[in-house]
N, C-alpha and C positions, 0 to 999 in steps of 0.2 A: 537655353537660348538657341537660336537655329542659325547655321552657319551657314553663307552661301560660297560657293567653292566655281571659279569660271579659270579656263583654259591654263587648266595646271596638267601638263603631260597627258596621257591620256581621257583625262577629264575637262568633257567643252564646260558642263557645267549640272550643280548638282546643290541639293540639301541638306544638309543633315544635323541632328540637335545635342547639343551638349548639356548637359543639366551640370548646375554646379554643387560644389562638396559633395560630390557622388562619382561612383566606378560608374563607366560610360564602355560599354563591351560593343564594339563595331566588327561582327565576324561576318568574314568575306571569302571568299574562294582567291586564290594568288589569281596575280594579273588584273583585280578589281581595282588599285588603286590608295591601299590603305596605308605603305611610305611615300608615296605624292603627299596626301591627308598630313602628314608628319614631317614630310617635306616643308612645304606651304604653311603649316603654323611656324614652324623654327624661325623660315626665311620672315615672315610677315610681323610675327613679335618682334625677332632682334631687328629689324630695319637692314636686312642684309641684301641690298641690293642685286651683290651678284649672284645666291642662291634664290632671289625670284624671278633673275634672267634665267638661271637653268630648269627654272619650271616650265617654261614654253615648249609647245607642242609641238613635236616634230612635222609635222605638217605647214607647218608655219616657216619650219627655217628657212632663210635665204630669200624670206617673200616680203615685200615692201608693205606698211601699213599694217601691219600684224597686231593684233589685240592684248592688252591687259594680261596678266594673270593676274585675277584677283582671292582672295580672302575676306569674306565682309563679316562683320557683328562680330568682330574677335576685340572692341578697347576695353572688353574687361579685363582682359588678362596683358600684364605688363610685362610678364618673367616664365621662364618655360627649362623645362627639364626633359629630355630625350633618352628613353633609354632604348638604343641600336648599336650596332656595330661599332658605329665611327666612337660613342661614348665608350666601350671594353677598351678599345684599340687606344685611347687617349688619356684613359683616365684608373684600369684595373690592371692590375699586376704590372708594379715597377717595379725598377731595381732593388729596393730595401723594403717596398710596404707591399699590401696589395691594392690600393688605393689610394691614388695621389693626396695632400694634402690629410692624412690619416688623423692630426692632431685636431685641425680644424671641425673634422667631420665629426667623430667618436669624443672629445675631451675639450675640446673650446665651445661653450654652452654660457648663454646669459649668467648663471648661476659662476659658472665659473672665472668670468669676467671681471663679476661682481667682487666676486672675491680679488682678485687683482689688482686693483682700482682701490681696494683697502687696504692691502700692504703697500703700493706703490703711494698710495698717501701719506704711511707713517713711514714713507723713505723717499719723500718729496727732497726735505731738506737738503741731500745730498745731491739732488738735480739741480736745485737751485745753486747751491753751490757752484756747480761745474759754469751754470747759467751765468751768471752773476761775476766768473772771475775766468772770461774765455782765453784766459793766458796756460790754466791748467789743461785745456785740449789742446792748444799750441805744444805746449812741455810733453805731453804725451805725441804728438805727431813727431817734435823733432827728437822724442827717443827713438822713437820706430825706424825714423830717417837714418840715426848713429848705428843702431843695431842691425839695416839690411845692408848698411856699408862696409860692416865686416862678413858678407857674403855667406853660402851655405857652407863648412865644413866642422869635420868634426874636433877639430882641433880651436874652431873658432874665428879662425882666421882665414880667407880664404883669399888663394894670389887670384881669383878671378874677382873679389869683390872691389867695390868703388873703392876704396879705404887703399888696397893695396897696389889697385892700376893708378890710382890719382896722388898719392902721395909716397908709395912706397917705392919708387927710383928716386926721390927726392922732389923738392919746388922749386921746378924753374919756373916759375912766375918769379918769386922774392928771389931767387939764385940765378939769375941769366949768364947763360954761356959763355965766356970770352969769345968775343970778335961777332956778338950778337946784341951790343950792348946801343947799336941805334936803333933797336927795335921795343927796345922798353918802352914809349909811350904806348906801339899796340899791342904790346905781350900786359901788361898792368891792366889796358882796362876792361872795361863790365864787355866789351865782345870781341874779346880776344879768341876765342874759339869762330866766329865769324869771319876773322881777318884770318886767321892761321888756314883757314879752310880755303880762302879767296889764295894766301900764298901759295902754298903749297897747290892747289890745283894746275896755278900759274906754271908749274917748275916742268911740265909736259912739251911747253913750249919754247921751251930753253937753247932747241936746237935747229928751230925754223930760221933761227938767222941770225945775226950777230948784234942784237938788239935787245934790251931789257922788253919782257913782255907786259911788264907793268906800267913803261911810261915811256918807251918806243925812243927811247935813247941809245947811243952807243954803249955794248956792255961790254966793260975790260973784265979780265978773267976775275979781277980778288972781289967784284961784286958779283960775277956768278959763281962763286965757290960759299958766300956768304949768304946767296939766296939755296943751294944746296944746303949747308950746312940747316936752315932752320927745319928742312925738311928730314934731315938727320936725326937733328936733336929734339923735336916736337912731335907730336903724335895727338892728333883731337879728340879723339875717346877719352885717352888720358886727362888732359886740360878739362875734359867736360867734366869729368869726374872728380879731379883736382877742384875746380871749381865750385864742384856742388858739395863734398866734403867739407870745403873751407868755411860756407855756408852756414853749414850745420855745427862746426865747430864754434863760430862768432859766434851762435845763438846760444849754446850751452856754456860757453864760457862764464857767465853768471852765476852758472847754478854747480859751476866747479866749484871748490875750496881753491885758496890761492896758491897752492904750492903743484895740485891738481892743474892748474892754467897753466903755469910753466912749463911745467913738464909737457901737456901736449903742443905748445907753441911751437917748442924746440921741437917735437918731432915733426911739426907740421913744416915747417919751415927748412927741414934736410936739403942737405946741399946733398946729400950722397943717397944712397940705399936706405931702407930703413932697417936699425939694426935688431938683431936679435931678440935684444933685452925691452929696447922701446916696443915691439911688438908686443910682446910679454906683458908689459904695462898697458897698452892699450885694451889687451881681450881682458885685465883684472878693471878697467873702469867697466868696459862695456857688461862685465858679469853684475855689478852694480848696478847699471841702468836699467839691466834687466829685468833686475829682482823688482825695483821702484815702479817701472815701468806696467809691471805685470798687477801689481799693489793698486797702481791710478788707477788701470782700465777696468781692474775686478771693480775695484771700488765704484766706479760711475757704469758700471751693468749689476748692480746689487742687485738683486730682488726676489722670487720667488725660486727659482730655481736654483741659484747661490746657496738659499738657506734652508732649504725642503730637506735636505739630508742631516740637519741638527736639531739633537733632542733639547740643547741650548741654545737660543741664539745672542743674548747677552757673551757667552762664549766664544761665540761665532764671529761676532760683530768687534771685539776686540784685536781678532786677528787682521781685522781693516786698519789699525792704526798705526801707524808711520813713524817709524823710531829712528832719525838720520843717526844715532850713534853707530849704527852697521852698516851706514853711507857714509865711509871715510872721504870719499873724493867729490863726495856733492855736498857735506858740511859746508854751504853757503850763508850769508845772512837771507837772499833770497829765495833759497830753501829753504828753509826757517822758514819765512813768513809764510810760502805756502801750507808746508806742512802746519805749521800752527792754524790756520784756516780749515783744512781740512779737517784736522782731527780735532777741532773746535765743534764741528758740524757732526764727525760721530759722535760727539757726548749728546748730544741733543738727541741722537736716534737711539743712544743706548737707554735713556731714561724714557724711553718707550717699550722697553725691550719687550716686558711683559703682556702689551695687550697686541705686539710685532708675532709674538710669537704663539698667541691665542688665533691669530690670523693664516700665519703658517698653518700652525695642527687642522685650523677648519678645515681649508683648500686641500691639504694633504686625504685627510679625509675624505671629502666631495670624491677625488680623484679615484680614489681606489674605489668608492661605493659606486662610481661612473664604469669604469672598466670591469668592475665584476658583471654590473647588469650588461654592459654590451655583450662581454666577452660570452656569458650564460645562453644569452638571447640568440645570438649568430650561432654555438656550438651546440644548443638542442634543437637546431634547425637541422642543422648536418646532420645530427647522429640522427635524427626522425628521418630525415630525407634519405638515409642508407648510405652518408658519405664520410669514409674513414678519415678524415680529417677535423683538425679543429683551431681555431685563430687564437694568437692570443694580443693583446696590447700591451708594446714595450717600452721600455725609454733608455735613449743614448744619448749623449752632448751634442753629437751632431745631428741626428732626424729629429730630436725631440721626442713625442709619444707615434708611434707609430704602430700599424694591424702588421702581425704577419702571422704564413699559414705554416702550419706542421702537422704531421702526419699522428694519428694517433700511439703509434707503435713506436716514436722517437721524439725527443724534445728540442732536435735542433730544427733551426730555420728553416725553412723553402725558398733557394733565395729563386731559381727558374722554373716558379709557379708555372706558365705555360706548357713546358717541357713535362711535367707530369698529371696534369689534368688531362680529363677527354674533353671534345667538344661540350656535352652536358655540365660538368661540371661545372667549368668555366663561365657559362652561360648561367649557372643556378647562383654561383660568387659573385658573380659581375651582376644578378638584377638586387641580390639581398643588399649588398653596400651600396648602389643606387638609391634603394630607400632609405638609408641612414644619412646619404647625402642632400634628399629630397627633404628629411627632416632636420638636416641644417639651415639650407638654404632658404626653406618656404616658397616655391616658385608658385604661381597662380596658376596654372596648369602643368600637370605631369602625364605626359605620352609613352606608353610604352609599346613598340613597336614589333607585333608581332614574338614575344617574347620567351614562351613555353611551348612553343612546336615540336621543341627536339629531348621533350624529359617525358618519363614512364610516370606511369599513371599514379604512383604514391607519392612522386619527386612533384608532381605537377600542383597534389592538392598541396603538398608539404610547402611549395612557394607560394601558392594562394593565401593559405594561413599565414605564413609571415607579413604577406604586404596589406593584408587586409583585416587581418582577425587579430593581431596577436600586439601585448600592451603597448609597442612600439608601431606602430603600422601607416596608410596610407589614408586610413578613415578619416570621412571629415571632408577629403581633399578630391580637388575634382581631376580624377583619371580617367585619360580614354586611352583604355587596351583595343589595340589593333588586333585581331588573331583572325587566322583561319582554323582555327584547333579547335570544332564545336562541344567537345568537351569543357573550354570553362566554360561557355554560358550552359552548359547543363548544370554544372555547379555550382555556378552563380545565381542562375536564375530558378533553378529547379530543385535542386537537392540540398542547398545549402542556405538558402536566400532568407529564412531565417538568421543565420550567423553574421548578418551584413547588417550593420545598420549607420548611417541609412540604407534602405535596399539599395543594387546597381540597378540601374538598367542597361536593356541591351535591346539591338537592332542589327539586320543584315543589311550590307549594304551591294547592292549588283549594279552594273553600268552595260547600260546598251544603247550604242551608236551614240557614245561620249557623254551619254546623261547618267548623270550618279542617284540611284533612288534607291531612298533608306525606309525599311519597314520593320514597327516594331516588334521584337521578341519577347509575349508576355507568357507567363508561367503553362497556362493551357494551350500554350503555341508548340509545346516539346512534348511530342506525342510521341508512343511506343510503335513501334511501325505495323502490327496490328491493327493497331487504333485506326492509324494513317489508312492503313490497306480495308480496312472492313468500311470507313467512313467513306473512300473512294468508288468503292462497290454499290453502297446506296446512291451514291448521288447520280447525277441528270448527264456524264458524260457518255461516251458511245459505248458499246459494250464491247469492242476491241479492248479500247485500255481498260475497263471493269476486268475481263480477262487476265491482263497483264497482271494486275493486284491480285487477282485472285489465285493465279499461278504462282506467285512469290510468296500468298498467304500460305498454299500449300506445302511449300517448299520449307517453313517455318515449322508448321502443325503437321507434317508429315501422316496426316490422317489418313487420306484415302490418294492411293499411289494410283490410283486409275483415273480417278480426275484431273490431278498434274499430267500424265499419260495425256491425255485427250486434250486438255487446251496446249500442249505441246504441239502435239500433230499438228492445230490446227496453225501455228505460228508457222510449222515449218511446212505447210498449204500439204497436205499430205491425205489425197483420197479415200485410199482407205488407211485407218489410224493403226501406227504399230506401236508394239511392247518393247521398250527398251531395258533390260535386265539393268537393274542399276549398280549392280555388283562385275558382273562380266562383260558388259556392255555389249553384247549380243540381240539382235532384235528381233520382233518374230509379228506377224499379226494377230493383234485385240481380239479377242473374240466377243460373243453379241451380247455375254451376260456381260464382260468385262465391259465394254462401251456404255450399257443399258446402268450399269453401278456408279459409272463414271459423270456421265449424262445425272443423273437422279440429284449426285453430291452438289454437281455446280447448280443447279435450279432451284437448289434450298437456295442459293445466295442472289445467285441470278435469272430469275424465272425463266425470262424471253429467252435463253441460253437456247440457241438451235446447230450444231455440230455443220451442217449442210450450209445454212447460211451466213453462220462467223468465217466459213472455210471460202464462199463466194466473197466475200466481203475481202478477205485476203489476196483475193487473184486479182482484185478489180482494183488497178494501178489509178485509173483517174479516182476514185472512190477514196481513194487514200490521200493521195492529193489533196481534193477536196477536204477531206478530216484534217489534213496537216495544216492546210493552210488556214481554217477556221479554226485551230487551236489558239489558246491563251496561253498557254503554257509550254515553256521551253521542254520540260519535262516528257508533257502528253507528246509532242513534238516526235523526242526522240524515240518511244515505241511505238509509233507510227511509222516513223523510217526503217525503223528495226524489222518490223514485217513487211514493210513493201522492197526491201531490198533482201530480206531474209539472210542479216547479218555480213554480206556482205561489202567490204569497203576495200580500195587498194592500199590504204595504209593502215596499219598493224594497230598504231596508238589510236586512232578514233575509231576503230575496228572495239581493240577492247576495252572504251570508254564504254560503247556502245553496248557492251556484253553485257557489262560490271553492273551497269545503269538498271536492266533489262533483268537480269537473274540477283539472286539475295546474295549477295557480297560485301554487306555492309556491317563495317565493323559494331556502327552504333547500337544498341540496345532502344536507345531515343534519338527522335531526329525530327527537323520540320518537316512538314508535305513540300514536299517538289513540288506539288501544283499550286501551292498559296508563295513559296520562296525558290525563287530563280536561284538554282542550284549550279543548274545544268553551264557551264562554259558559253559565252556567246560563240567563239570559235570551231564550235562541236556543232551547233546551232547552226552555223552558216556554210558548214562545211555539206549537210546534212538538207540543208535549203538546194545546195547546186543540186542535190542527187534528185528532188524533187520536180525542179526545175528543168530533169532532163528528161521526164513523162512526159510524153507527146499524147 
């Protein structure tokens, strides 16, 4: 499909084609545009308004009427997966895993679902249960309620909890003060905490005047010593917690045994402190509610992971049942009935026990053949990529299954993964578990964003192969890799591109003066620079640049060191041609044989090859001009500047752009023609135009 791309940051506007369930390789020189490209899809799939406000072109800002950024032909794609920076930094190496959500990605699988979904069937029952009699979650909340009221300590008891601020100086709600007793109708009721707040605020004002400040009467001293007093003897935290205690104790009084009710009445009800002993008795029920308490809630989270750990679960499943004969002080008849209900509902799941527990072994199973292949799959990557480390997948109560990394040489944890990776590493971690996420989620396009720049040449194919090649991988699915790294489309397109199936394709993509134009990269497009340099020599351009190729061929094939000599001299306009020692760098002049040797080599390749008139052609400044500004090519461009300024520039960096461009300095072995793919920087280009522009 071809996308059309308008006034997205540097880009007015531009083409380019996505094929689907295929690798889509877009290699660009930096500064082309290829995280705009990845910008612009994110913002346009998700509907993110304000990431396609920060598309706009700075040229636009602060101007009235300003255009669109648009994105067109993208409603195929619904869902989108980014692998850049802002993804490492959000989602690889957390505090316990390397990979947020590790269980989901690695071990929650259709498969495993499935399985789920079939033990939670044959322990329906006990859902329904809890469904069916929502008095049993009430009895479970208002234990939690009884058990945070005896506060955190180790004793059990603690004088900061609710329990001991709200009842342990005694109830003065039921016990009211002497000489406090006309305040019982708002000490008794439901917002006595409300009124106590309104008095007591009152008692600030006490001394603006001789006046009750509640009801602006005369106030004799024995009612303001009685409106003191409340502020004495009451405290609102306390009442609030007194209150919400008393609460919790109405509700459970039911599910006491009767002689259990008494006894807490009477403590709840203290005219004085609470004593020693009663405290005593209090943390021996709460140890009870505990135990019950703890019994409910397992009971009503039963499932998979409850019972993963049993070679029985008919064994297992009996220790769910509820025996009030070791709940002396909840022996209720209303306990009874619960418990009879409940442990009604586990006979029904026990007479399942056996196909409960063919269900378990499955999933148990699945799981471990799950995490072997992960853990295999990620730790022959490492060891192939050259990286002393290896993952494994865990499981705690609280993360659940989760990845973490260690080192090959130790079996403990990695828990400050960043701290001991390099920058590559981290980048090789961060793209592999991207693909394991990409094969969780299925996103309808996957962008990876300039991704293998910063890995050596074994680590680069090593991640190739995993995202592409290998049983787990990206095949199938349509990715467009951003890169300026012309290395993988050598790889991809050229040396490997059987290993792909289906093939990727690829394309560069260059922008000049805001228009994005994409041209494709096909197999016979990645020539050896030979190939490029001797097909250049034949063709129809001026014999200035033929020279240039032909100088850089020599520079390869090191044949004849007197031909490189001579189209030297003539770059550097040089009347009579010298010998430069290439060892001592000493110079000396050519002699006639040496010229006449030199002369002879280039004419095999380039006939018209004239010494006298390539050298006039180099003086002659509008001559050049003229060649520069009739070129096509950014390339040819720049060895044309090259000799009509003869190297040099006031700045260093397009000085030896300018060099690098000109003499063989190039890493690649394979590379496209500069003159068919816009290589060359617009910026180097137009730098290179003013110098032109300044022949008169």
């Amino acid at each position: 499909m071809n996308i059309d791309i308008k006034n997205c940051n540097n880009i007015d506007y531009g083409k380019f084609e996505v094929v689907e369930g295929r690798l889509n390789i877009k290699y660009a020189i930096n500064g082309t545009g290829k995280s705009t490209i990845a910008k612009a899809f994110e913002a346009f799939i998700n509907n993110d308004s304000n990431k396609v406000k920060s598309l706009l072109p700075f040229k636009y800002y602060g101007k009235k009427d300003v255009p669109d950024s648009e994105l067109l032909n993208i409603d195929r794609f619904q869902s989108i997966a980014i692998f850049n920076e802002k993804y490492i930094e959000d989602y690889i190496f957390q505090p316990n895993e390397l990979i947020k959500n590790s269980f989901e990605v690695f071990i929650k699988t259709s498969d495993y679902d499935s399985h789920i979904r079939e033990i939670r069937e044959l322990l329906k029952s006990i859902n329904i249960t809890f469904q069916n009699h929502p008095e049993l979650d009430d009895l479970i909340d208002i234990f939690g309620k009884f058990i945070d009221g005896f506060g955190k300590a180790k004793s059990g008891y603690s004088a900061a909890g609710a329990i001991a601020k709200g009842i342990g100086r005694g109830n003065k709600i039921n016990n009211i003060p002497k000489g406090l007793e006309i305040y019982e109708t708002y000490l008794k009721d439901d917002s006595n905490v409300k009124w106590l707040k309104w008095q007591i605020d009152g008692r600030s004002y006490l001394d603006m005047a001789n006046q009750c400040p509640y009801c602006a009467t005369e106030m004799e001293t024995k009612r303001k010593e009685t409106i003191l007093q409340i502020h004495n003897e009451y405290d609102v935290k306390s009442i609030e917690q007194l209150n919400k205690m008393l609460a919790v104790f109405e509700s459970l009084y039911l599910y006491f045994d009767e002689e259990t009710s008494k006894k807490i009445k009477k403590i709840t009800h203290n005219v004085t402190d609470i004593s020693e002993p009663q405290k005593n008795y209090l943390i021996e029920v709460k140890q009870q509610i505990e135990s019950l308490w703890s019994q409910l809630n397992n009971l009503k989270r039963i499932g998979f992971h409850s019972l993963k750990n049993s070679d029985r679960i008919a064994d297992e499943l009996e220790k769910y049942r509820i025996d009030l004969s070791y709940y002396s002080h909840l022996n209720s008849p209303l306990s009874l009935e619960k418990v009879k209900i409940i442990n009604s509902t586990l006979d029904g799941v026990l007479s399942k026990a056996g196909k409960l527990q063919g269900e378990v072994n499955k999933q148990k199973k699945y799981i471990k053949e799950t995490i072997e292949t992960n853990m295999t799959e990620i730790n022959n990557f490492l060891y192939y990529a050259g990286y002393k480390y290896k993952v494994s997948i865990e499981y705690d109560e609280t993360n659940n299954y989760h990845l973490v990394l260690k080192h090959v040489d130790n079996e403990q944890q990695i828990n400050s993964v960043s701290e001991h990776l390099s920058y590559g590493e981290k980048n090789a971690f961060a793209l592999v578990l991207f693909m394991y996420e990409v094969l969780r989620n299925n996103p309808d396009l996957v962008i990876l964003d300039d991704p293998i720049s910063s890995f050596d040449g074994n680590k680069k194919f090593a991640i190739i192969n995993m995202l592409f090649m290998g049983k787990k991988c990206l095949k199938d699915r349509t990715v467009l890799l951003l890169t300026h790294e012309f290395n993988a489309v050598i790889d991809a397109i050229k040396n490997m591109s059987h290993l792909f199936n289906p093939g990727p394709k690829a394309a560069f993509l260059s922008v000049r003066d805001g228009k994005l134009v994409e041209k494709n990269i096909n197999k016979s497009d990645i020539k050896s620079f030979v190939d490029i340099a001797k097909n250049s020599i034949s063709s129809k351009i001026d014999s200035l640049n033929k020279l240039v190729f032909f100088r850089r061929l020599e520079e390869i094939r090191n044949n004849n060191i007197f031909s490189y000599q001579l189209v030297s001299n003539i770059f550097h306009k040089r009347d009579i041609p010298l010998y430069k020692d290439p060892y001592s760098g000493k110079s000396r002049v050519m002699t006639e044989e040496e010229i006449c040797e030199g002369e002879a080599a280039i004419r095999k390749e380039i006939p018209e090859f004239d010494y006298v008139k390539e050298l006039e052609k180099t003086k002659d400044l509008h001559l050049l001009k003229k060649l520069y500004n009739n070129s096509s090519s950014n390339y040819e461009k720049l060895q044309i500047y090259r000799i009509a300024f003869n190297e040099n520039h006031e700045n260093n960096i397009i000085k030896k752009f300018i060099n690098e461009t000109f003499h063989v300095e190039n890493d690649y072995l394979f590379q496209l023609d500069p003159r068919d793919y816009d290589t060359v920087p617009q910026y180097i280009i137009d730098e290179c135009d003013k110098g032109i522009e300044s022949i008169v």
